[in-house]
N, C-alpha and C positions, 0 to 999 in steps of 0.2 A: 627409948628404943624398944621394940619388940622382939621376942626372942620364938621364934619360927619352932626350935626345937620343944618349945612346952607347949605349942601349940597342936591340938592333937586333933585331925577330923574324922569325926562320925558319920556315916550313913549320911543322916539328914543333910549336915553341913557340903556335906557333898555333892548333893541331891540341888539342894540351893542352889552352891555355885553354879551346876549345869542349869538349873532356869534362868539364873542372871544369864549367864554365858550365850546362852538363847533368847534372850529379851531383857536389856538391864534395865527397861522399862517399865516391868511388871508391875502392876502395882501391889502393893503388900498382899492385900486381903484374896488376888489372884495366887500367889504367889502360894497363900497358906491354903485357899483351895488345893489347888496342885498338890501341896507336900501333905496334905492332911495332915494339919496343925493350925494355933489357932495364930491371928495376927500378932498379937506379941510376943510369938515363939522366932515369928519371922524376923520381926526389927532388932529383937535382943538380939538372934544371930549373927544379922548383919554388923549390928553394931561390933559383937565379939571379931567378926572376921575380919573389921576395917581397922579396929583400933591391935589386932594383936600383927597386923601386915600383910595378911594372903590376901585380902581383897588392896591391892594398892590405887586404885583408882576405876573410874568409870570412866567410859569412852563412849565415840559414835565412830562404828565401820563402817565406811562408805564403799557401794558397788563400783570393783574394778570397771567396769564397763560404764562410769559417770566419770572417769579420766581417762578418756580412750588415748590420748598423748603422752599420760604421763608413761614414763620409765622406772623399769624394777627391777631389781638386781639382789642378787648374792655374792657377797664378795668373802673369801676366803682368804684369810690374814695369818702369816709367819712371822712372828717376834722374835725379836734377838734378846738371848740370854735373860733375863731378870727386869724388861723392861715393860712388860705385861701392864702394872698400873697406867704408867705414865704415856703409855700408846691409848689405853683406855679412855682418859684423862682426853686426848685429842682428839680420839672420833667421839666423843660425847658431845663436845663443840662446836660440831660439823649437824646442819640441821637436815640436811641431806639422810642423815642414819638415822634411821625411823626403830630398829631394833638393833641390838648388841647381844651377842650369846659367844660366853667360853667354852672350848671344845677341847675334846682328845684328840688321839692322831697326829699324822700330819699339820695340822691347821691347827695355830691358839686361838684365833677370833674367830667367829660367822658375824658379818656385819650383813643388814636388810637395809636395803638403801633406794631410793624415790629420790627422782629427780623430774625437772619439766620439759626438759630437752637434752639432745645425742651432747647438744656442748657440753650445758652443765654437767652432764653425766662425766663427759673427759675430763672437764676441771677438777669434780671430787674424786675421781679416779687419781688425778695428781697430786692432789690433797693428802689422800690417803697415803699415798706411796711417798708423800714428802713425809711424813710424819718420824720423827725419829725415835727407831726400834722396830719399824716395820720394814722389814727384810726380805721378803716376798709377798706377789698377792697372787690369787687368781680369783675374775670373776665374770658369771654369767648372770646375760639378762636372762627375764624372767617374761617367757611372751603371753603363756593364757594361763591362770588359774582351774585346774579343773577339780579341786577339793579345798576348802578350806573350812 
């Protein structure tokens, strides 16, 4: 397992992740253009940030506007007492929940949720609320992206 706290980032490393974050495509030697450094300053880093856990994966984001149907939501989650994991545990389950984030406040969960239709969308909404430990929700759709 990797331990996030000895992991310490620099400038550079930082710099990196903003051009992954911007094209995870790059290719290396683009890559070290950019940072001015040389190509195996780049791969060593990457290597360093995959294997110590801040880089956890690679993805493809796809244009909201290439799913003009689908459904998106934020849903705002109230757990009862001490059952935080094990609510966790259930919307992780749920393929529906595209992100999970713990919060302060009012609200213990933010769940990001995607669905293909108003039904589905009711169903995980019932899902969710079936879930035991979850105590309250509230949640709005999500109609147009204007920053991400």
């Amino acid at each position: 397992m990797y331990d996030l706290c000895m992991a310490v980032l620099d400038d550079l490393d930082r710099r990196l992740l903003a051009a992954l974050r911007e094209d995870g495509r790059a290719p290396v030697a683009s890559l070290a253009r950019t940072l001015g450094v040389a190509r195996a300053t780049v791969n060593s880093r990457i290597d360093r940030l995959v294997s110590s856990g801040i880089i956890v994966g690679f993805s493809v984001r796809v244009r909201d506007e290439l799913e003009p149907l689908a459904i998106h939501a934020i849903s705002l989650i109230e757990v009862e007492g001490r059952t935080t994991d094990d609510v966790i545990r259930g919307l992780r389950g749920l393929p529906e929940v595209i992100a999970l984030h713990t919060t302060n406040g009012g609200w213990d969960l933010v769940a990001e949720l995607r669905t293909e239709s108003l039904a589905e969308f009711d169903r995980v909404l019932g899902r969710i609320r079936s879930i035991e430990g979850v105590v309250n929700s509230e949640t709005s759709l999500l109609l147009s992206s204007v920053l991400r």
